[in-house]
N, C-alpha and C positions, 0 to 999 in steps of 0.2 A: 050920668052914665059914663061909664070907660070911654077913650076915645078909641076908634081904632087904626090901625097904621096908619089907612090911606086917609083919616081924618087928622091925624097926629101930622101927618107930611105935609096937609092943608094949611096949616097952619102955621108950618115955619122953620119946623127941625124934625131932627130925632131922636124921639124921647124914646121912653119904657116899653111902648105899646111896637113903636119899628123895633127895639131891638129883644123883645119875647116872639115876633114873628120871625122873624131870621134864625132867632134861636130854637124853635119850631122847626121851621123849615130845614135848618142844619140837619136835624136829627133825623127826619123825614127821608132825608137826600142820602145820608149814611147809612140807614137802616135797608133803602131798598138798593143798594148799589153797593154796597162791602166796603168804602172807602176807609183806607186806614187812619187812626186818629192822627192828628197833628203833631210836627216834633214836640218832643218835650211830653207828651202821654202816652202807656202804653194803653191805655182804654178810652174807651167814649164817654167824656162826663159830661155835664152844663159848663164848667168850664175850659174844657177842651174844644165846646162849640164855639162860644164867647174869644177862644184863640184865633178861630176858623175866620169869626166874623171880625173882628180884628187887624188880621192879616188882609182879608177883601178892602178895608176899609183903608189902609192905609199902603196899598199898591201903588206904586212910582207912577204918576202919570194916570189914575185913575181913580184910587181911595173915594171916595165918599158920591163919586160922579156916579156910579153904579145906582145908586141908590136914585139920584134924582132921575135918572135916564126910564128906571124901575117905572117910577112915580109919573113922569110926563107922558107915558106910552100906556098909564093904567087908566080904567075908567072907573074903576071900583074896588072893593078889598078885594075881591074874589081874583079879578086878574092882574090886581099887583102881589098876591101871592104868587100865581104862578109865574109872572115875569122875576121874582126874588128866588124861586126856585130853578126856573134856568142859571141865574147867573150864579146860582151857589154850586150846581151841578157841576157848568163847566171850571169854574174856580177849582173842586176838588181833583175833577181832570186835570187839569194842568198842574196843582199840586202830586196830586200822583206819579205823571209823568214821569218828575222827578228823580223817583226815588228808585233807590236799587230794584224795587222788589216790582216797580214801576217799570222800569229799562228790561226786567226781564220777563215781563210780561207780554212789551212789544218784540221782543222776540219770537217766542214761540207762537206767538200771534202770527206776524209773517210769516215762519216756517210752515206753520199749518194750511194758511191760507195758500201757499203757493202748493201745497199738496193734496191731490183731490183725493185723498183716504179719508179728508178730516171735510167737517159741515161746520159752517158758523152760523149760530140762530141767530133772529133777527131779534130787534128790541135792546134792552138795557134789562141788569147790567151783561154784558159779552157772554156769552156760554160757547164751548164748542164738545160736537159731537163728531162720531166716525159716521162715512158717510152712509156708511150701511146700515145704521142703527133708526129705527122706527122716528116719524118724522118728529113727534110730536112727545117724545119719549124725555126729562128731566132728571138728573139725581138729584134724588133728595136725603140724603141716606147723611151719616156724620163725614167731618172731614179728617178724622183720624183712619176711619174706615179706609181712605182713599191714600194715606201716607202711610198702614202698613200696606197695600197690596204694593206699593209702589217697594215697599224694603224687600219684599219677597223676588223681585226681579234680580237675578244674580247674572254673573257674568259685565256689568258694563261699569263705568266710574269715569268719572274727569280726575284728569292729571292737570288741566292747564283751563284757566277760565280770565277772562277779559274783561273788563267791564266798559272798555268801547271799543271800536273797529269790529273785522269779521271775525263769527265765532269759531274756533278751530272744526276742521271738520269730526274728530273723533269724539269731541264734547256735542256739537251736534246732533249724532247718532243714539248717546249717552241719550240725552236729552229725550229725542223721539220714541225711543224704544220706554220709558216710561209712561211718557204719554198715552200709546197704544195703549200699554196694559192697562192703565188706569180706565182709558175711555171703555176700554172692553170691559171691566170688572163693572163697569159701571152702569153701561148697559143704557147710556142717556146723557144729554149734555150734560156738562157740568161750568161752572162759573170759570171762565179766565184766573183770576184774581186765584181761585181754589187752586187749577192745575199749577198755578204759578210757588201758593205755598207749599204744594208736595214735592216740588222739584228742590224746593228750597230744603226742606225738610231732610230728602234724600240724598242731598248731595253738598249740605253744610253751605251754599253757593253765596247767600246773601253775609251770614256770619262773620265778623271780624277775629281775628284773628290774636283772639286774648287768653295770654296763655298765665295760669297763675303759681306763684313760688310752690317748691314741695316741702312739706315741715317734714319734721323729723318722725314728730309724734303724732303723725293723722295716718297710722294705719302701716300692713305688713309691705304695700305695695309699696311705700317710699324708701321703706328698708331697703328693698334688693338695690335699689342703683346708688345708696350710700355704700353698705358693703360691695357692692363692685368697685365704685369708685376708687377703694381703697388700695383694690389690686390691678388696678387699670394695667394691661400689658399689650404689645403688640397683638395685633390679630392673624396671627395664622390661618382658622379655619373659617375667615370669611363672615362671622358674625355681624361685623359692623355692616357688611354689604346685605344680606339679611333682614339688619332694621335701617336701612336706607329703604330698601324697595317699599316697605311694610310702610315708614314713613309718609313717603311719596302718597300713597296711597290714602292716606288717612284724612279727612275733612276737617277743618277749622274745630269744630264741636267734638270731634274724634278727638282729634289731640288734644283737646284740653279736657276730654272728660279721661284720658291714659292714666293717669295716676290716680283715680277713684274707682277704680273698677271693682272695688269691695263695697261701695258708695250702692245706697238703690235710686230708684227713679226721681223720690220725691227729693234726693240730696242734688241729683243732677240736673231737675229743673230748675232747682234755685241757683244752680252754677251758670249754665248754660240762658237762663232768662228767657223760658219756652216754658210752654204748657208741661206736664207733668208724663202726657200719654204722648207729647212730640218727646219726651228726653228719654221715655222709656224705650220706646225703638231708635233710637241714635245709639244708647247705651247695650239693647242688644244686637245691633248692629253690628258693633264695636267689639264686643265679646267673640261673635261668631267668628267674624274675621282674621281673629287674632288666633282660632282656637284652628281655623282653615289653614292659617299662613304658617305658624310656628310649626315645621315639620321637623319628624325623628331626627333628621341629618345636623340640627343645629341645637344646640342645648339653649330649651326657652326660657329659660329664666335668666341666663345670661343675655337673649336677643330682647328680652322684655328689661333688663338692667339698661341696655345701648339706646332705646326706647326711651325710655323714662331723664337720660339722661338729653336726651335730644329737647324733652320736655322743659328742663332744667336750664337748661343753653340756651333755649328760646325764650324764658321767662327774663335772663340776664339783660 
């Protein structure tokens, strides 16, 4: 017969049978807590877990001690599974912690918590609700559903975002004023982790800042700011101060989706390296704003030429 972990462990090391449970258990751990997959994958495979376990294994000052701690505290398979399942748990905590999308998690985490509008249910993984909302009430609904209600929120934007010390207060309010509507549309907790990607979503927040050359030949939009280029002149009527504000304005994913705007969704997911229904509302985001901003008083094709060239300047 197989052996099994805890009989595998009896015996002297760790073979096949410790490292198929761990690799179990990984998946187990991810599947009911959203933890994002490890660097270096953008999804959850076998060897994504095998990275996880990995990593556990070979921690400064503890690598492989986890495992016998696991095993001295266990009496049987049954309860050194779930003692390998705590410590993969809090391993992917503190892996999360981390990470951008990690850092801003505990944020609105705190924001919330010090605001009695908002409930945080109890258990794993984190969910938060308003407090007014039915005790026992969950979203379950998709999470695209929850990033456009969030695009439909007009009026707010960060200009200025941190990624340590205190958060400005005007990105702040950005911030809350989403969440509201979200939890209202919502009508039931929803996962931490969830509200954390719509903000991200909405407001480009986690996104680096990759901006890519414009050809010649991919389209009418990289036309205009060659032909303008060519008659580049002072600015009298204020144009450049026009796509400065618009600029300012514009998110990480914004700007580098500016020169595709003839592009559709599924050309802007593969740019942007998001799902196809997160690039589709970035991209009509992006569309609306520009068709908002660009008023009579300035001629838009030369503010979208000032634009594009900002595009150009930042990819140098």
């Amino acid at each position: 017969m197989t052996e099994s972990a805890y009989e595998e462990l009896q015996t002297g090391g760790l073979g096949p049978a410790t490292f198929e449970l761990l690799r179990r258990l990984v998946h187990q751990v991810r599947r009911g807590t959203g933890f994002p997959p490890p660097e270096g994958h953008t999804v959850w495979s076998d060897d994504a877990a095998y990275d996880v376990i990995s990593a556990m294994l070979s921690q400064e000052g503890a690598g492989q001690r986890f495992v016998t701690v696991c095993f001295t505290q266990a009496a049987d398979e049954a309860s050194l599974e779930r003692l390998f399942l705590t410590s993969i748990k809090n391993f992917l905590i503190d892996e999360a912690k981390k990470t951008p999308r990690g850092k801003l998690r505990r944020r609105i985490a705190r924001r919330m918590g010090e605001d009695a509008a908002y409930r945080k249910l109890k258990g794993s993984p984190p969910r938060w609700a308003l407090a007014d909302q039915a005790e026992g009430a969950v979203w379950q609904g998709d999470l695209d559903d929850l990033i456009a209600q969030a695009a439909q929120v007009k009026g707010v934007g960060i200009t200025r975002w941190n990624h340590s010390g205190p958060t400005p207060q005007q990105t702040v309010r950005a911030l809350m004023a989403i969440l509201l509507s979200v939890l209202q549309y919502a009508q039931g907790a929803v996962r931490e982790e969830d509200l954390a990607k719509v903000l991200e979503a909405r407001f480009g927040l986690l996104a680096p800042a990759r901006m890519t050359p414009l050809f010649a030949d991919e389209g009418t939009v990289a036309a205009i700011v060659e032909q303008h280029a060519a008659t580049t002149a002072p600015d009298p009527t204020g144009v450049e101060g026009v796509a400065e504000d618009i600029w300012q304005r514009l998110s990480p994913n914004e700007r580098l989706l500016l020169p595709y705007l003839d592009k559709d969704a599924h050309h802007a997911a593969q740019l942007l390296e998001i799902r196809q229904g997160h690039a589709a509302l970035v991209l009509s985001n992006l569309k609306t704003m520009l068709f908002e901003a660009l008023s009579a008083d300035s001629d838009p094709q030369v503010v979208m030429a000032a634009l594009l060239r900002r595009c150009s300047e930042a990819a140098s």
